[in-house]
N, C-alpha and C positions, 0 to 999 in steps of 0.2 A: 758636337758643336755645329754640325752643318744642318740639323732640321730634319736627316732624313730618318723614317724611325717603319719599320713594319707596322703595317695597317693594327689598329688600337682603334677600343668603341668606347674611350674614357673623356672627357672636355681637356685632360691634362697628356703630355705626350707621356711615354715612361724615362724619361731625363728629370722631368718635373715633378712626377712622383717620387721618385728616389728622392731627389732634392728637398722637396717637402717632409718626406718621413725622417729624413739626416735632421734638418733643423729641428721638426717639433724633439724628437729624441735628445738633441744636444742642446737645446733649452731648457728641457725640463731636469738636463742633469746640470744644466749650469744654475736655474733656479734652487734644484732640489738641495746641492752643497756651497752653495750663498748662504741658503736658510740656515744649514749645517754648521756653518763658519761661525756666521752671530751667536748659533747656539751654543757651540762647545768651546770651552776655552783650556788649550792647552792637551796635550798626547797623544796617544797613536790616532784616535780616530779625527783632530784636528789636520796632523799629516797626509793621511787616507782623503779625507774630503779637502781638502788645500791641491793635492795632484788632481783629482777629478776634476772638480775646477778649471785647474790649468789646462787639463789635456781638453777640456769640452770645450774650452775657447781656442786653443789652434786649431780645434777640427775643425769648431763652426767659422772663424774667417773666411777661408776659400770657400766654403759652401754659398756662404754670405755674399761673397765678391760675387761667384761663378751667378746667383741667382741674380745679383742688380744689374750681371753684365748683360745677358741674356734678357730678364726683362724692359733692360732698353734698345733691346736690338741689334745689338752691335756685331755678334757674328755672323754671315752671310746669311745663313737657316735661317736665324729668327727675324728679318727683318721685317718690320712693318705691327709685332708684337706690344711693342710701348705703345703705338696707336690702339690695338685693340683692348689694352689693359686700362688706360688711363686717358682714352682721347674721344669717350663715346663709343666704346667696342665697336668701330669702323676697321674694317681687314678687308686688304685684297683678297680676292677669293682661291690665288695658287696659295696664299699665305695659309689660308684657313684649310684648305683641302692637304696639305703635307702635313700639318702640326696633328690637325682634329678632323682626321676624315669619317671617324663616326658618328661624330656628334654634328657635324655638316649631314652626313647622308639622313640624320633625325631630324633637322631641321627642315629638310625638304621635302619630306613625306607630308601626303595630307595628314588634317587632324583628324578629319572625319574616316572611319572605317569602312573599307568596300563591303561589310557585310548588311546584307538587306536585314531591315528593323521586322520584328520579331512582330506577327500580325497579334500577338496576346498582349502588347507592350500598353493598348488604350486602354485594358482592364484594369491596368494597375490603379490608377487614380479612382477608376468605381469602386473597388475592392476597398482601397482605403477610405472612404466614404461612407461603405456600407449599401452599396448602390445595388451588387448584385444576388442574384437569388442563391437558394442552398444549394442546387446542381451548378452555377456557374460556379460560385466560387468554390465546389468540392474539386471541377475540374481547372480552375486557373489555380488555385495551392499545389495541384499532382503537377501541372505546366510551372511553375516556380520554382519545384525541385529539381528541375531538370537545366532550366532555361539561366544562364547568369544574366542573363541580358537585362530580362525581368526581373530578376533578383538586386541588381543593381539603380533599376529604377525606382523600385518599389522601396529599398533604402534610403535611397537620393531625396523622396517623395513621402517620407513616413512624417517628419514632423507637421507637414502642412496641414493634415485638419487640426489639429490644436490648437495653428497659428490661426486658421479662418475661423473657429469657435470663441476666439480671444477679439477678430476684428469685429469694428462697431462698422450696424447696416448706414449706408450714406445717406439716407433718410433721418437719420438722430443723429446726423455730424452738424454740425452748426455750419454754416455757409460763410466762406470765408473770402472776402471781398478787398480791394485796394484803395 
């Protein structure tokens, strides 16, 4: 209840995962012998799914309670939570560093990678074109097996002649005026 939880690299703390695996579980047995009850009528397995029933609804109450109390903040740990969940994901940031301190330390990192771009990476678009000779492209294939970089690019960048063979030249587009 107080928020404080060893460092964790998930968006949820481990109070909240527990919580979440208790509900989906005790919902799908309070849906699964609801279904049960409609279906069968009358003897033991009537009995049988009648207490499962009963017991997956006192369990999930408190769970139910414990998560709307927490999601609106109320005990010291979570405060400022119901803002982040429901007001705009605005969170002070002691808030956000105690609950989610890995998913904060991911948020802060650049997106772009410190590794220096791959001097084979301008091949890729020739290659796929058709652009280069049979020594280039025998040695940027051997450089492709190697390299993800280029492999990734070259993925990223496979549909586009297809797409440029499909587009019409802007010379035979009709001029479109206001």
């Amino acid at each position: 209840m107080t928020g404080r939880f060893a460092r964790h690299e998930g968006h949820f703390d481990p109070g909240q995962r527990v919580a979440n695996l208790l509900m989906v579980g005790l919902f799908v047995a309070l849906i699964g012998s609801g279904i049960g009850l409609v279906l069968v009528t009358g003897g033991p397995w009537f009995v049988w799914l009648q207490r499962v029933h009963r017991w997956a609804t006192y369990l999930i109450t408190p769970v139910l309670i414990g998560h709307i109390v927490i999601a609106a903040g109320l005990p010291p740990g979570y405060r400022g939570v119901a803002r982040a969940m429901h007001l705009g994901g605005r969170l002070p940031l002691q808030v956000a560093q105690r609950l989610w301190p890995g998913w904060l330390d991911r948020q802060r990192e650049p997106t772009m990678t410190a590794e220096p771009p791959c001097p084979f990476t301008t091949s890729v678009a020739s290659l796929l074109i058709g652009a280069l000779g049979p020594l280039e492209r025998h040695e940027f294939e051997t450089h492709l097996r190697q390299c993800p970089m280029c492999l990734e690019e070259l993925i990223l960048l496979a549909p586009l002649p297809g797409l440029l063979h499909r587009a019409t030249p802007p010379e035979l587009c009709p001029r479109w005026e206001p």
